[in-house]
N, C-alpha and C positions, 0 to 999 in steps of 0.2 A: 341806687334804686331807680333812679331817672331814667339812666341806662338801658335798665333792664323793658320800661314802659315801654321806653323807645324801637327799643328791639323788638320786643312783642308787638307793637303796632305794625310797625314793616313787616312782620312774618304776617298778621294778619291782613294786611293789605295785598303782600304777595300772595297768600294763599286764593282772595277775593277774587284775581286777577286771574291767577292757574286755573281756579275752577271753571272762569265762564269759557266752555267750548264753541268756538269758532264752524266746529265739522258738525255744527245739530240740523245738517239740513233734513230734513225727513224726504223718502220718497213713495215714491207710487207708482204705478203703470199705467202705458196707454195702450190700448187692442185695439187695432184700425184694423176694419175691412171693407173690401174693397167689392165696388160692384161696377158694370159697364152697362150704360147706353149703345143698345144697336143702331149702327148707323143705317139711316133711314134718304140719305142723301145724296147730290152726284158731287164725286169727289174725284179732283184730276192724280191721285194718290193710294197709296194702298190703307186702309182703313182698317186691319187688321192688327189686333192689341198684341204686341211681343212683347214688352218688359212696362215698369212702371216705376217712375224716380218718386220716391215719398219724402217729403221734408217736414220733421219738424219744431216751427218756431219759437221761442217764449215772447215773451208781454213785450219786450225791446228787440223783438224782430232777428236775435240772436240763432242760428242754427244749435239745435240743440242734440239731433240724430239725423240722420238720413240712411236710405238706403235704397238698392234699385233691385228687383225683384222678375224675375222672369217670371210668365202664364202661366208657364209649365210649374213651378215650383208650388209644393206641397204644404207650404209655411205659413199659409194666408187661414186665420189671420195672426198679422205681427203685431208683437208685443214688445216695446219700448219701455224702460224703465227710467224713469225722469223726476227731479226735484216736485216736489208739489207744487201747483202753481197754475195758470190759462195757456192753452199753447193752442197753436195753428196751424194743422197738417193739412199742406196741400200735397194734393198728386198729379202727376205728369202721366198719360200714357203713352207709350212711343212705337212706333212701327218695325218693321226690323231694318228698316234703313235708318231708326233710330230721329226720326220726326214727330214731333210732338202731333198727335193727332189727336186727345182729348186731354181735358184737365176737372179737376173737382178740389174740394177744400171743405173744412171744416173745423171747429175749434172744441175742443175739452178740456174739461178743468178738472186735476188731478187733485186726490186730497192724500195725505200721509197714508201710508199702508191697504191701499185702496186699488184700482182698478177702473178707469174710466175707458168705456166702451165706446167707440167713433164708427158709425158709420160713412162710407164717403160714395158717393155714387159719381162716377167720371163720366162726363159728356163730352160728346162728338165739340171740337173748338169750329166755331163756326166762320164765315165771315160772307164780304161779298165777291160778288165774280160776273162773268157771261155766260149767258148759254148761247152758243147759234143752235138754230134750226134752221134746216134747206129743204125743201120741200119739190122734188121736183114729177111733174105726173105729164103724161100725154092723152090722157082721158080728160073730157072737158066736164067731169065732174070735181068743184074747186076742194080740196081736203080741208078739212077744219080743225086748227088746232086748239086744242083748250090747256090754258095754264094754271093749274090751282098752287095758291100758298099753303103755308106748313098745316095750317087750321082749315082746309080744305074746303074754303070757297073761291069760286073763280076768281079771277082776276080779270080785267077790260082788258080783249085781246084788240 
């Protein structure tokens, strides 16, 4: 009769163990679309958007999907299907010499059986640089140039 406890207990113990499933991850989806900033500025580069590299991260910075995307394609916007959980899709837009000429990002958070919508708007990467101006006249009226910043007040010339 001991035997018998003892047996039963181990099948029930095994049974405890087989049931709890390891694969209950639940998922969801993410819809990212995508929008561009017109570039509004002087750039020594072609500024025109060819493709777009999308990444997206989880909570541990982990690649979770990726994918690169031409202008041209008809699939925007893309749909990832991912564990439930906070993830961080940034984007890359690239030129068609394949230069990063804007970037955007953004985070959602996915719930089981669900649909989380991203929008991401990509802006011109900015930085700094030179401008020359030469100015050359033979008329003794002297030309005057004016430089205004992004927010469109002059600057002391």
């Amino acid at each position: 009769m001991k035997k018998l406890k003892v047996f039963l207990f181990i099948i029930l113990i095994l049974s405890l163990i087989l049931s709890c499933n390891n694969d209950s991850v639940t998922w969801g989806k993410i819809e990212v679309t995508l929008s561009n900033e017109v570039s509004r500025g002087i750039a020594p580069t072609d500024m025109s958007t060819d493709n777009y590299d999308v990444v997206i991260l989880n909570a541990t910075n982990e690649t979770v999907a990726s994918t690169n995307i031409k202008v041209s394609d008809t699939s925007v916007p893309l749909t990832f299907s991912v564990p439930a959980g906070t993830y961080t899709i940034s984007v890359d837009a690239k030129n068609k010499d394949n230069e990063v000429i804007g970037r955007g990002e953004s985070t959602a958070t996915v719930t089981p059986n669900s649909t989380a919508n991203c929008q991401i708007t990509v802006r011109e990467i900015t930085g700094n640089g030179t401008l020359s101006v030469q100015i050359d006249s033979d008329t003794p009226n002297i030309p005057v140039l004016k430089i205004y910043k992004a927010d469109l007040s002059l600057l002391d010339t």
